[in-house]
C-alpha positions in Angstrom: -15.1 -7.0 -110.4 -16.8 -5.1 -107.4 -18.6 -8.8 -106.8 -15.8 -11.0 -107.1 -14.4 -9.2 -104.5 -17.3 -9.1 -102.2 -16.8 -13.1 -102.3 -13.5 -13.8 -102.0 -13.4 -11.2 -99.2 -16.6 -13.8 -97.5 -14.1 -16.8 -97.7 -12.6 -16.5 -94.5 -15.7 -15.1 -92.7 -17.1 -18.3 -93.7 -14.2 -20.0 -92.6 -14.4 -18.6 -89.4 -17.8 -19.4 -89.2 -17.5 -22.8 -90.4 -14.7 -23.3 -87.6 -16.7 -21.6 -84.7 -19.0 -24.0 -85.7 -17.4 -27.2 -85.1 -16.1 -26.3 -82.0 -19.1 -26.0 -80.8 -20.1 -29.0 -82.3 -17.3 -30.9 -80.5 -18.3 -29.3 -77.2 -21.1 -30.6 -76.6 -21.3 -34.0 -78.1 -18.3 -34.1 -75.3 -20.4 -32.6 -72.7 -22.7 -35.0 -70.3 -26.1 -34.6 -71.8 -29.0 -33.2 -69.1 -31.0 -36.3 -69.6 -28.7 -39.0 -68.6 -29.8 -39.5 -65.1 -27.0 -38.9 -62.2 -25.0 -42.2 -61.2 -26.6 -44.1 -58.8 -25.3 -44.2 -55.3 -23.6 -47.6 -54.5 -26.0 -49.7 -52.6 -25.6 -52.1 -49.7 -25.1 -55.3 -51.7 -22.5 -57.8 -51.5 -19.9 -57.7 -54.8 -17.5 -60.7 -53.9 -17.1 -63.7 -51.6 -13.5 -65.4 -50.2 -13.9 -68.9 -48.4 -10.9 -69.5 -46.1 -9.0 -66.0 -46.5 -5.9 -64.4 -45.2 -4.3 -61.3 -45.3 -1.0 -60.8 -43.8 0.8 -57.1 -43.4 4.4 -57.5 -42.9 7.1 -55.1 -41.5 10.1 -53.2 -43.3 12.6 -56.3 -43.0 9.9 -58.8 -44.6 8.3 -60.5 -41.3 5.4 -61.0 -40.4 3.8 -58.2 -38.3 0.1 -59.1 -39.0 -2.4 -61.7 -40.3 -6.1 -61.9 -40.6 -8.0 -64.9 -41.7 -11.5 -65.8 -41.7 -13.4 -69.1 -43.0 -15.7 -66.4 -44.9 -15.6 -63.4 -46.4 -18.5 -60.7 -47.6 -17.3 -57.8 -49.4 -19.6 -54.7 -49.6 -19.6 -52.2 -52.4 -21.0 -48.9 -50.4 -18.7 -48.7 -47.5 -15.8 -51.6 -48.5 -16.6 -52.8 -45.4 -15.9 -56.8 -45.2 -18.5 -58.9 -43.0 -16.1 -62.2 -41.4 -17.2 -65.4 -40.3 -15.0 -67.0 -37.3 -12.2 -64.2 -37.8 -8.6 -64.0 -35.9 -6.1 -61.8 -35.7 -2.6 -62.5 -34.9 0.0 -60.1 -33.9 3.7 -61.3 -34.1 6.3 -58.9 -32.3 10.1 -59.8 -32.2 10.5 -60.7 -28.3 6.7 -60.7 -27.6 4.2 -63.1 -27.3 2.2 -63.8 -30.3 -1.6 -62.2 -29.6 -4.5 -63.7 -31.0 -7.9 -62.2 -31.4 -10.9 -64.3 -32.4 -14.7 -64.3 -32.7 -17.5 -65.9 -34.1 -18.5 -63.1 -36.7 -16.5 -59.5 -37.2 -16.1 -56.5 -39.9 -12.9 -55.3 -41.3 -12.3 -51.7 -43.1 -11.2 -51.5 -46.5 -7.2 -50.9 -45.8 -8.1 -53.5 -42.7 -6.7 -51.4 -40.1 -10.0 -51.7 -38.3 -11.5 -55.6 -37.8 -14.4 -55.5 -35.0 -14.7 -59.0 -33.8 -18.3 -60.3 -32.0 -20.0 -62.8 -30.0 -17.5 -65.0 -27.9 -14.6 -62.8 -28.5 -11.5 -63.7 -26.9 -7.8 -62.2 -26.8 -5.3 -64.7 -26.3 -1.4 -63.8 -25.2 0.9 -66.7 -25.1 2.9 -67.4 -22.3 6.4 -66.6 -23.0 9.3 -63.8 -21.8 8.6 -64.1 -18.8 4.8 -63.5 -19.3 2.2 -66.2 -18.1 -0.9 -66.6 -20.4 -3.8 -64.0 -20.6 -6.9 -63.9 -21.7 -9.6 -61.7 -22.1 -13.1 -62.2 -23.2 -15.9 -60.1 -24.3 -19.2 -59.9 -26.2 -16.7 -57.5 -28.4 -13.2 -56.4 -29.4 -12.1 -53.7 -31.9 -8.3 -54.4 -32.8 -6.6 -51.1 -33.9 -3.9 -52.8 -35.9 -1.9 -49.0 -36.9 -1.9 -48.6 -32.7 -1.1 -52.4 -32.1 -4.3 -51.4 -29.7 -7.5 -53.5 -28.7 -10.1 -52.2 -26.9 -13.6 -53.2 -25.9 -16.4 -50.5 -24.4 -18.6 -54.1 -23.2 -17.9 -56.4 -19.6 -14.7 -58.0 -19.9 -13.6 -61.4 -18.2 -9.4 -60.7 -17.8 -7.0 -64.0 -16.6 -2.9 -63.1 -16.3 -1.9 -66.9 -14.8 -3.8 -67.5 -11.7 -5.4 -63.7 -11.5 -8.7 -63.1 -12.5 -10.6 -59.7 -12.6 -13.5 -58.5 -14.2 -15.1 -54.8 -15.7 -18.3 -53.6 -16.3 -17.2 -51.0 -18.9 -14.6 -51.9 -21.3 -11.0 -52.5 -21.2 -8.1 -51.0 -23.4 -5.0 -53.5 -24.2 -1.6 -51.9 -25.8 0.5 -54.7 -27.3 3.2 -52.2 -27.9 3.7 -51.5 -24.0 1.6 -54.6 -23.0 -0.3 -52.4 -20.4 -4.0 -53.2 -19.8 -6.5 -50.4 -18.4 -9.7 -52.2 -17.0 -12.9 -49.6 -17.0 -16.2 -49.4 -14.9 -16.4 -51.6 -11.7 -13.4 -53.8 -11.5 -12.9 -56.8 -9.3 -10.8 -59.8 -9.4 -8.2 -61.5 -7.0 -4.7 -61.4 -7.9 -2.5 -64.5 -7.3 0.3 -63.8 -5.3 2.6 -65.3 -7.8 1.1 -62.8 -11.1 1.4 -60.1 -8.9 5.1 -59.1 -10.5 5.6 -58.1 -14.4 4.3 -55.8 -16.4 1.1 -57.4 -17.5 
């Protein structure tokens, strides 16, 4: 009698045990074992290709505010950076001039807010609203496309119309208020007919 109580009174301690047991059990084959070695960082290699791409962003009523477009695209895994081959970028503004940024190679960020554009770049505004054409080129441009903003920190060659000026250390354009701030040592002549307007 005394026995068959000391085992039926073990039942649930072995229970318990038994329990504790496979908990722990389940814990680690869940765990990530020690020896698996740690991810590898993401390296610099490409992960897809576009030939003759576009992106276009549009505004709240459906138009279109933005495109991008390239004849090639590189897509890198480490930084989702994009490398472009002859990329533009257009801005389209109710009541404005389209703008047009091009050049012969350029990057874009991942949520392409950000495209650098290189060698030969050029910003185009057509003529329209009482505007005549500019243009501005550079070895580089960086269009801010949140800021409708694009900027360059290299020479720039600027034409409004007839005027011409020039400026050793960058230039800063703002499509939004169409003012342009010329940096460094600036020259130019201004033709008498540009010499009204805003830009």
């Amino acid at each position: 009698m005394n026995q068959k109580f000391r085992l039926t009174s073990l039942i649930p301690l072995v229970a318990v045990a038994l329990l504790a047991g496979a908990t722990w059990w389940l814990l680690q084959a869940t765990l990530p074992r020690e020896t698996q070695a740690p991810e590898h960082p993401k390296a610099h290699t490409p992960d897809y290709f576009a030939d003759n791409f576009s992106i276009t962003e549009l505004d709240q009523s459906g138009a279109t505010q933005y495109r991008l477009t390239a004849t090639h695209m590189v897509h890198y895994e480490d930084n989702e950076y994009s490398d472009l081959t002859n990329p533009a970028v257009r801005a389209f503004q109710p009541g404005k001039p389209i703008v047009t940024a091009t050049g012969r190679r350029g990057t874009v960020n991942a949520d392409a807010s950000i495209v650098d554009l290189f060698d030969e770049a050029r910003i185009l505004r057509a003529a329209g609203y009482g505007d005549p054409q500019m243009q501005a080129d550079s070895e580089h441009f960086r269009v801010l496309v949140n800021d409708d903003v694009i900027l360059t920190e290299k020479p720039v060659k600027l034409q409004r119309g007839q005027s011409v000026m020039t400026a050793t250390a960058g230039m800063n354009y703002n499509n939004v208020t169409r003012v342009i701030q010329l940096h460094g040592n600036v020259r130019g002549a201004i033709a008498p007919a540009d010499s009204g307007g805003s830009s």
